[in-house]
C-alpha positions as CSV (number, residue, x, y, z in Angstrom):
1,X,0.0,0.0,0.0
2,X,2.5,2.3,1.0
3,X,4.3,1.9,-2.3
4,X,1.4,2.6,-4.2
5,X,0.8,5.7,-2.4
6,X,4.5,6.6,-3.2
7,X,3.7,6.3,-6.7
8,X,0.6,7.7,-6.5
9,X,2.2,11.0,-5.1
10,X,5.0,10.9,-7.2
11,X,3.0,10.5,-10.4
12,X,1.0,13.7,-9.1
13,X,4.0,15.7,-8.4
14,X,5.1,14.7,-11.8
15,X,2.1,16.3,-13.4
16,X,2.2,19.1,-11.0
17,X,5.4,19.8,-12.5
18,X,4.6,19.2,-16.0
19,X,1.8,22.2,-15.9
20,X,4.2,24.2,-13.5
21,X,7.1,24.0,-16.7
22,X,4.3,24.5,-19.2
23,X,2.9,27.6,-17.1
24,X,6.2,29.0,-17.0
25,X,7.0,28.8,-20.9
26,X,3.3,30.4,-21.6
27,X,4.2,33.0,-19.5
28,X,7.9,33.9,-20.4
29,X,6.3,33.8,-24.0
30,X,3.9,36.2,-23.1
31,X,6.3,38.5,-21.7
32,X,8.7,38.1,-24.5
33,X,6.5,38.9,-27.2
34,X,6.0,42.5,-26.4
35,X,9.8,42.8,-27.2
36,X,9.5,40.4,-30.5
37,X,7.3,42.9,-32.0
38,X,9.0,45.6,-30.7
39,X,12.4,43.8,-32.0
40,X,10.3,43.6,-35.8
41,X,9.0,47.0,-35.8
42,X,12.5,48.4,-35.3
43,X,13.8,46.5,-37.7
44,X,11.4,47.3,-40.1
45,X,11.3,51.0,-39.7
46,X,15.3,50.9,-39.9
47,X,15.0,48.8,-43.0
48,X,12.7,51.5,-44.4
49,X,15.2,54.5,-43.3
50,X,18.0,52.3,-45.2
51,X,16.2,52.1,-48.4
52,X,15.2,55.3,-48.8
53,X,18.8,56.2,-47.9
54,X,20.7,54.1,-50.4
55,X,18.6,55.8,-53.0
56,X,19.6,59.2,-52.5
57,X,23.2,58.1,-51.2
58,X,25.5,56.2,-54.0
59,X,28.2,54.4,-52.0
60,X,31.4,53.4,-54.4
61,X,31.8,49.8,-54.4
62,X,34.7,50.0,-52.1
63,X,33.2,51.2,-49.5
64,X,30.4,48.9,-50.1
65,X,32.5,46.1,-49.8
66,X,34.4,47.5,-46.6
67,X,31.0,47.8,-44.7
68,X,30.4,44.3,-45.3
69,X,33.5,42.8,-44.2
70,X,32.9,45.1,-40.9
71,X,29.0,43.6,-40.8
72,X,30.7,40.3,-41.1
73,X,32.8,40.8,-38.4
74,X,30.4,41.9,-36.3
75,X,28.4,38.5,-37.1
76,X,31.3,36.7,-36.2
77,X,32.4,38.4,-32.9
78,X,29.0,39.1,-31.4
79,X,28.3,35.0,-30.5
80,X,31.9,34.7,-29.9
81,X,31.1,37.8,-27.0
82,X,28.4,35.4,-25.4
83,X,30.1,32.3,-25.4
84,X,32.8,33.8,-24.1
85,X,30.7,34.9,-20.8
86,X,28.9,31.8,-20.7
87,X,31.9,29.7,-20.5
88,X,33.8,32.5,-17.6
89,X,30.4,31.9,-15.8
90,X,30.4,28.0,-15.6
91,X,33.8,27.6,-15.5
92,X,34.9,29.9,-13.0
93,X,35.6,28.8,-8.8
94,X,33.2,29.4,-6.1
95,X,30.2,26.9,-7.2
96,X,28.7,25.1,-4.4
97,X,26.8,21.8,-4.9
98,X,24.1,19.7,-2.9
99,X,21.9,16.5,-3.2
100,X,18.8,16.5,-1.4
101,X,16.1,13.7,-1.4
102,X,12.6,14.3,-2.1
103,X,12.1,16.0,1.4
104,X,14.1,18.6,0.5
105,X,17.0,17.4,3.4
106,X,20.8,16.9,3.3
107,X,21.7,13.3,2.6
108,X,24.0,11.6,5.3
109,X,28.1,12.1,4.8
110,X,29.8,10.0,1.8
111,X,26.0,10.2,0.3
112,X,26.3,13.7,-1.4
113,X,29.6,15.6,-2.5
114,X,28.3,18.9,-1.4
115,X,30.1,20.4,1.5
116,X,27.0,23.2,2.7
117,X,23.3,23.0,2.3
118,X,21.6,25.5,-0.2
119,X,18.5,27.3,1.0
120,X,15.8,27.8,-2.0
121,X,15.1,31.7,-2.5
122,X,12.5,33.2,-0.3
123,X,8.9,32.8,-2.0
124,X,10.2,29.7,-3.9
125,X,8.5,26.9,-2.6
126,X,10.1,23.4,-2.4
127,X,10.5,21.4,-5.6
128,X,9.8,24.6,-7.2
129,X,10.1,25.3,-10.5
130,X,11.4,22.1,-12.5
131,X,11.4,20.5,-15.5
132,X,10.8,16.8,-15.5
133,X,13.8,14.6,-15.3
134,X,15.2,18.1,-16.6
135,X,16.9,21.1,-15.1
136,X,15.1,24.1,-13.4
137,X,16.7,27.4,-13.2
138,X,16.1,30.8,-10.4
139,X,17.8,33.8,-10.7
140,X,17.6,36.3,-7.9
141,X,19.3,40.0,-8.4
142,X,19.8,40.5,-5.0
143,X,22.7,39.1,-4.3
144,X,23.5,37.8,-7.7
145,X,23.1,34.4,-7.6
146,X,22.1,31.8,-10.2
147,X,20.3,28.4,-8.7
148,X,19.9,25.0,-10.6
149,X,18.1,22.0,-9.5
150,X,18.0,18.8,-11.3
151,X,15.0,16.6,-10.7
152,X,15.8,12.8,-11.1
153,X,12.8,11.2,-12.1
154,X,13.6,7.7,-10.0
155,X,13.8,8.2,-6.4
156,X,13.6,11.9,-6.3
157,X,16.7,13.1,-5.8
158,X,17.5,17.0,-6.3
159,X,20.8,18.4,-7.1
160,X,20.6,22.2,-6.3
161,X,23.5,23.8,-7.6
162,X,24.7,28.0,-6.5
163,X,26.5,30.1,-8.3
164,X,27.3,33.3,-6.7
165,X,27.8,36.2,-9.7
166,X,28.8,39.0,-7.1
167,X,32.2,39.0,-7.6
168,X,32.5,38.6,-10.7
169,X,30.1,41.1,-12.5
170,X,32.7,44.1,-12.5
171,X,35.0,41.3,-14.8
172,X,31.9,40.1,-16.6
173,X,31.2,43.9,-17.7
174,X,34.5,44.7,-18.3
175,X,34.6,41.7,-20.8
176,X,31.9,42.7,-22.2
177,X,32.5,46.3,-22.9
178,X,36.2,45.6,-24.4
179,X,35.0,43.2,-26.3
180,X,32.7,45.8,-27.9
181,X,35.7,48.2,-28.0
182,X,37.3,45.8,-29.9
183,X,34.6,45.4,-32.3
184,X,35.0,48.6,-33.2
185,X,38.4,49.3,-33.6
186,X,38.5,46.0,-35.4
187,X,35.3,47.4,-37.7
188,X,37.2,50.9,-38.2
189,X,40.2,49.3,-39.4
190,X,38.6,47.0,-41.9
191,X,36.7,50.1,-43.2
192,X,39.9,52.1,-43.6
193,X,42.2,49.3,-45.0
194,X,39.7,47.4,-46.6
195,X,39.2,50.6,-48.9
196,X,42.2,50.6,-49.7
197,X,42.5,47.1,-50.5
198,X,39.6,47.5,-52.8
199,X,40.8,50.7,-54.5
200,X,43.8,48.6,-55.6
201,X,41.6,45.4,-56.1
202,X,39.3,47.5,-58.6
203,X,41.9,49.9,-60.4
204,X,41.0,48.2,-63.5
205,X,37.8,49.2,-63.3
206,X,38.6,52.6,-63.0
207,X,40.7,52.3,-66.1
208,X,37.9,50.9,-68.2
209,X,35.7,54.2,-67.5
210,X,38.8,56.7,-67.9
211,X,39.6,54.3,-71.4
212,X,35.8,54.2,-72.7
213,X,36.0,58.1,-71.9
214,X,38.9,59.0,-74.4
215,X,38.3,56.5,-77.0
216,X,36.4,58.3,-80.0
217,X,36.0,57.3,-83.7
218,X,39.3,59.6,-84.1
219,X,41.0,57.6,-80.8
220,X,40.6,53.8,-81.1
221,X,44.2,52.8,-80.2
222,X,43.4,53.6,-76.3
223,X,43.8,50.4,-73.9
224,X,43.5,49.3,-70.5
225,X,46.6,49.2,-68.6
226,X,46.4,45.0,-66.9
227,X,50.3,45.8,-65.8
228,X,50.4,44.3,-62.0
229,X,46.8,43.2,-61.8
230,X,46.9,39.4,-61.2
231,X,42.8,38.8,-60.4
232,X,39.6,38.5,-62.4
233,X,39.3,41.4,-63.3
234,X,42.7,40.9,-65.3
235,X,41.1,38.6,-66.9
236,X,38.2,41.2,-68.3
237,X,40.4,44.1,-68.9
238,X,42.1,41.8,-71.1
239,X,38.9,40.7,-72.9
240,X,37.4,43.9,-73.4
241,X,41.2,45.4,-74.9
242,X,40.6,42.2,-77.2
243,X,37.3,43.4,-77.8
244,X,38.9,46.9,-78.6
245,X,41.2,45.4,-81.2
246,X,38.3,43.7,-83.0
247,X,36.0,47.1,-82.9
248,X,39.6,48.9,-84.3
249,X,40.3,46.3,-86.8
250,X,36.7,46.3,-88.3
251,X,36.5,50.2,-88.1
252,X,39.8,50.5,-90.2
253,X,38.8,48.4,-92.7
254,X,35.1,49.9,-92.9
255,X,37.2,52.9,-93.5
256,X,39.0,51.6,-95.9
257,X,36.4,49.8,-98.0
258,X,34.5,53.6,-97.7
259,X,38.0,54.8,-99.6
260,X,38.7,52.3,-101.9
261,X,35.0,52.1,-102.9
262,X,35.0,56.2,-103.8
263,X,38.6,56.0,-105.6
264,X,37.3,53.4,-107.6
265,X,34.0,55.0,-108.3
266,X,35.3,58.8,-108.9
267,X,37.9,57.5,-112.4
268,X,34.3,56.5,-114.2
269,X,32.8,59.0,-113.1
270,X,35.0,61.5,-113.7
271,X,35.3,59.9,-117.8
272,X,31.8,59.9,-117.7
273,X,31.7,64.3,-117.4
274,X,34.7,64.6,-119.4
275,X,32.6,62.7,-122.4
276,X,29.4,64.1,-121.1
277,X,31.7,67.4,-121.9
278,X,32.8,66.3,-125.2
279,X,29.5,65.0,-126.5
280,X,27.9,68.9,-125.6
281,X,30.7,71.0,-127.5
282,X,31.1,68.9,-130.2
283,X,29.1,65.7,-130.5
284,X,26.3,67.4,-132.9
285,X,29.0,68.4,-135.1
286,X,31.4,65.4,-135.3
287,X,30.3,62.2,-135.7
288,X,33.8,60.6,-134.6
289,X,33.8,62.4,-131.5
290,X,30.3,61.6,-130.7
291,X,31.4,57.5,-131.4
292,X,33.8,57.8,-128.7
293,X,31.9,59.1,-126.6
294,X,29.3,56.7,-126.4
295,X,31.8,53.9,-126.4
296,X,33.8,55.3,-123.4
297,X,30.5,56.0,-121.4
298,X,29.5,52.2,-122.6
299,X,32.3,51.2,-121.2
300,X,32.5,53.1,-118.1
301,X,28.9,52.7,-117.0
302,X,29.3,48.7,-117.3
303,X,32.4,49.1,-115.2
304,X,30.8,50.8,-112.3
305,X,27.8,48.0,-113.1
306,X,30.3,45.3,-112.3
307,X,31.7,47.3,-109.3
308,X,28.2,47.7,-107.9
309,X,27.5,44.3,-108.4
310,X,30.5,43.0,-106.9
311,X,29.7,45.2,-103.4
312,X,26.7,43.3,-103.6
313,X,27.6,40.3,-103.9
314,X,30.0,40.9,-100.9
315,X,28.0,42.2,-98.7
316,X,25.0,40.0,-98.9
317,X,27.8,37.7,-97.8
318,X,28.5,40.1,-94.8
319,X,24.6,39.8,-93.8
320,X,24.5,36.1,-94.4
321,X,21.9,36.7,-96.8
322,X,23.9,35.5,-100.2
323,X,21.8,32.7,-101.6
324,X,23.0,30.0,-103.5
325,X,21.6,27.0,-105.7
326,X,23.2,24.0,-104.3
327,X,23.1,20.7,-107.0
328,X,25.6,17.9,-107.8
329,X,27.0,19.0,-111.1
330,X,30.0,17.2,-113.6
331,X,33.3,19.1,-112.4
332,X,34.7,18.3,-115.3
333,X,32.3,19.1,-118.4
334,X,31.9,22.8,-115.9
335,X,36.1,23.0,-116.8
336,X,35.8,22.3,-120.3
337,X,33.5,24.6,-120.8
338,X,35.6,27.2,-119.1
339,X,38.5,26.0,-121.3
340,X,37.0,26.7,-124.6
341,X,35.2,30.3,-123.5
342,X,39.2,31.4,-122.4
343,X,40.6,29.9,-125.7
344,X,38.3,32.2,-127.7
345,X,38.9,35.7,-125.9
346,X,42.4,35.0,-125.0
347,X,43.6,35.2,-128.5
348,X,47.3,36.2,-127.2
349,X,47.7,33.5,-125.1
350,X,48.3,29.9,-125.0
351,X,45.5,28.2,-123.1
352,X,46.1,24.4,-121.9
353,X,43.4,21.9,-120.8
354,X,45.4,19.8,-118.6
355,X,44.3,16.4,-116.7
356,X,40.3,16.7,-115.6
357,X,39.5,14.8,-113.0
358,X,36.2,13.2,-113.4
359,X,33.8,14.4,-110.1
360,X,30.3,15.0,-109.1
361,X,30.7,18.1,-107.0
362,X,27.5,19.1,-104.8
363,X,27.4,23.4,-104.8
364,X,26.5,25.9,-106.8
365,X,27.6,25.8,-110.6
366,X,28.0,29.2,-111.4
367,X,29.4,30.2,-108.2
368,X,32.2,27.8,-108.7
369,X,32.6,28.7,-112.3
370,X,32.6,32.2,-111.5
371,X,35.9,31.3,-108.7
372,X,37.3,29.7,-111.4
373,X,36.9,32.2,-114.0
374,X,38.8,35.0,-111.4
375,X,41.9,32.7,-111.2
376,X,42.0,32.5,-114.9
377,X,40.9,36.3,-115.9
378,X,43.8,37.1,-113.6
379,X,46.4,34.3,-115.4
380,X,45.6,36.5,-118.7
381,X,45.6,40.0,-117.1
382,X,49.3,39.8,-115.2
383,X,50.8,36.9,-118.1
384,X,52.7,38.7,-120.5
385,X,51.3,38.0,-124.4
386,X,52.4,34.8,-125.6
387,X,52.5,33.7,-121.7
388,X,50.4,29.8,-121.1
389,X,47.8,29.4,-118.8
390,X,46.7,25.7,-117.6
391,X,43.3,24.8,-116.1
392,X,43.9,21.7,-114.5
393,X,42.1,19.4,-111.8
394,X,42.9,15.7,-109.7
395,X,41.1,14.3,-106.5
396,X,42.4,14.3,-102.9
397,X,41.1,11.4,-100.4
398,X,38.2,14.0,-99.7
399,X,38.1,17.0,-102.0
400,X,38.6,18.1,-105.4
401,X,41.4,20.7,-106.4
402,X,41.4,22.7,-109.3
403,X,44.2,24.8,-110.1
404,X,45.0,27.5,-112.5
405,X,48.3,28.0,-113.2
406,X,50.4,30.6,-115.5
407,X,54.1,31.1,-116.2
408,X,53.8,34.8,-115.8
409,X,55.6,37.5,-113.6
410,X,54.4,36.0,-110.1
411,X,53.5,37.9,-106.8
412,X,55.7,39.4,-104.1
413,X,55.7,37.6,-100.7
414,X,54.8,41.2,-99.2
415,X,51.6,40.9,-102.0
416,X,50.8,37.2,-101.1
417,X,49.4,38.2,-97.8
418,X,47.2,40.8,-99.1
419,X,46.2,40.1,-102.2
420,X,42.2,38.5,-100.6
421,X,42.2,41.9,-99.4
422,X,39.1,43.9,-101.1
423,X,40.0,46.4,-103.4
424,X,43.4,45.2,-103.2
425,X,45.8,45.4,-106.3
426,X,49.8,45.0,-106.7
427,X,51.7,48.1,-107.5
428,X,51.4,47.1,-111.5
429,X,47.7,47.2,-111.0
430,X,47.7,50.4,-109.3
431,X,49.4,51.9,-111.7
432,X,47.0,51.9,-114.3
433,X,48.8,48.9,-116.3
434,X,46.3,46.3,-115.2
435,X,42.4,46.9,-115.3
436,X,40.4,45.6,-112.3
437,X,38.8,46.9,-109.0
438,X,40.9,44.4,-106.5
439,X,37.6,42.9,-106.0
440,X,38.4,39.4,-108.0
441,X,40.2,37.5,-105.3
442,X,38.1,38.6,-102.7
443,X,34.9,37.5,-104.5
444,X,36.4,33.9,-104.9
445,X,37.2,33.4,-101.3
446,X,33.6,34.2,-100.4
447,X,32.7,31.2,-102.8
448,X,35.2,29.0,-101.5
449,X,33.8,29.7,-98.1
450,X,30.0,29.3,-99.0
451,X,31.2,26.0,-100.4
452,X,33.2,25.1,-97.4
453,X,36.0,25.2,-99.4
454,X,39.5,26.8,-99.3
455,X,42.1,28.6,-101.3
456,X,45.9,27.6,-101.3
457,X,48.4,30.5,-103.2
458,X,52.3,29.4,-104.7
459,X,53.9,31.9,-106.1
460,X,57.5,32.6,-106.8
461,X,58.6,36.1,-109.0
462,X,59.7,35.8,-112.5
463,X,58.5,32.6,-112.5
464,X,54.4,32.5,-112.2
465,X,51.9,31.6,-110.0
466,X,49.4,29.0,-109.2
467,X,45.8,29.3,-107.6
468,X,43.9,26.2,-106.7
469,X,40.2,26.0,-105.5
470,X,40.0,23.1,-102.9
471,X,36.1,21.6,-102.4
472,X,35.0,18.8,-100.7
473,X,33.7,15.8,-102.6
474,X,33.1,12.2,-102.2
475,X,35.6,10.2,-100.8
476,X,37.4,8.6,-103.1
């Protein structure tokens, strides 16, 4: 009987404690919450003053980056502060221990390792405040002391622990408040060296607004300065100054194009007034004179026709809008054919058929023919009369290459790596020796390319040249 009455009461003071903890955690809710939503409206409103701020207030990215690493260490020092205290508080001398049974008495000697008994707080009643088979805590301000009882579940035992905080609370404060000195002298100096570090860190950006600032279409030679930087933004200086050189490179040439396009527009144009001139004072009067004039204007007008046509042709390529007519056609019949058409208006030179390789090529016929047809109108221009010109073609594993080839004055090495160059001609050319807008070669490369082709050069002076037109075919 009596030990069901013992586990009768101790099942009761169980629950008694149970609602007692439960009570306790409403109520330090409740008086928490008042300083949760204080805690969020402060935050919120400081939030708002720190939006509204940044608008009006541009900080450089420096400084930027300098208040961070200060928030950062703040983040970092702040729990380091409280563990700090916590662990001077339970590891410091002068903690007193006790075990008491359920009746709230001293065990006997060699029972307990306490060496004083503990009184509860006044108004704390015994058994008090505890968690089941957990620890209970009581913290009185005057004196500073800190109490913890343990309640073990079997047999009701109660360790009441003391900790008295009096003598230690001047140390405790004066931890606290160098620590917070330190934070921030330790913030100051990361904002003060930390700009720094960035200024240097970012230089290159700097240098891409002061470059972007001077360059101009009269200034595209200026570049940023990567000497010493060794980070990634190394790395984008030195894309965007690649960048730069493309932008140059394509503005020069657009430039360029712009010249040699009016140069070789303003000689026709100019024949056409002087004839236009002619044909006014005396073309009514003299029929010779009035002849030549239509014959030069002829002439001229279908020159600027194929110049025109030739841009065209070009830059639909530019725009990726050049169309072509892609069919398998005979290779060789296409070269015949060109063999015959040179042997009848190149009545000063010797024109050779050489070995035709027999080929079904898939790609536009009279793109190809028209690449062809450049090589060999070039053969006859630069071949002195009487000079030989030889169409010839054989098959590679995976391609077909057809080669024109003359015996005439050949081309410079400083001419070779130019001569794909629009509006490009040799000094002979330029001189007025050779007819042609330099447009030829160029106009062939652009077929080799639509064709996925290529274009190999051999060339040696005073003793002729050799252009071949490489396309892909069926393997052999």
């Amino acid at each position: 009987m009596r030990k069901e009455a013992r586990k009768a009461e101790k099942a009761r003071r169980a629950e008694e404690a149970r609602r007692a903890a439960k009570t306790a955690r409403q109520a330090d809710h409740a008086a928490t919450e008042p300083d949760e939503n204080l805690f969020n409206r402060t935050s919120d409103r400081v939030h708002g003053y720190s939006s509204r701020l940044k608008r009006y207030v541009r900080l450089s990215i420096g400084l930027r980056a300098s208040a961070g690493y200060a928030l950062l260490l703040w983040r970092m020092l702040v729990p380091m502060m409280l563990l700090l205290t916590v662990l001077y508080g339970c590891l410091r001398a002068g903690a007193y221990v006790s075990l008491r049974d359920e009746a709230l008495a001293a065990l006997p000697d060699g029972e307990t390792e306490g060496v004083e008994i503990l009184l509860l707080p006044a108004g704390v009643e015994p058994g008090g405040w505890i968690f089941y088979e957990g620890w209970g805590v009581y913290v009185q301000e005057q004196p500073l002391e800190i109490f913890l009882q343990y309640a073990q579940d079997d047999g009701m035992y109660t360790v009441q622990l003391l900790f008295s905080l009096r003598e230690d609370a001047f140390v405790l404060r004066g931890l606290l408040f160098g620590l917070a000195g330190l934070v921030l002298l330790c913030s100051v100096s990361f904002l003060i060296h930390g700009h720094r570090l960035n200024a240097k860190l970012l230089q290159p950006i700097s240098d891409i607004a002061e470059t972007a600032q001077q360059m101009s279409e009269k200034n595209l030679s200026s570049r940023i300065n990567v000497a010493g930087t060794q980070n990634e933004l190394r790395d984008l200086a030195v894309v965007i100054n690649d960048m730069l050189d493309r932008i140059e490179t394509a503005y020069n040439r657009q430039k360029q194009f712009v010249s040699d396009a009016s140069h070789e527009l303003r000689t026709p144009i100019a024949v056409l007034q002087g004839y236009a001139g002619l044909l006014k004072r005396w073309g009514k009067d003299n029929p010779d004179v009035r002849d030549e004039a239509i014959a030069a204007i002829a002439s001229e007008t279908q020159s600027m026709k194929e110049l025109v046509e030739n841009l065209l042709f070009l830059a639909r390529h530019d725009k990726k809008t050049l169309s072509l007519s892609f069919a398998p056609f005979d290779s060789a019949e296409m070269l015949r054919e060109l063999v015959k058409e040179t042997e009848i208006i190149a009545v000063n030179h010797r024109v050779i058929g050489g070995t035709l390789a027999e080929c079904t090529l898939l790609g536009d016929r009279a793109m190809v023919k028209q690449a062809v047809r450049i090589f060999v109108d070039n053969a006859l221009k630069y071949t002195p009369p009487g000079g030989c010109v030889e169409i010839a073609s054989r098959r590679l594993a995976q391609s077909l290459l057809i080669t024109v080839s003359d015996n005439g004055p050949g081309i410079k090495k400083a001419d070779l790596l130019r001569i794909f160059d629009r509006f490009y001609r040799a000094d002979a050319a330029r001189s007025g020796q050779v007819a042609g807008h330099g447009l030829g070669l160029s106009i062939a490369r652009t077929i080799a390319l639509s064709h996925n082709g290529k274009i190999h050069v051999k060339s040696k002076p005073g003793q002729g040249s050799a252009f071949s037109l490489e396309l892909p075919a069926p393997p052999v």
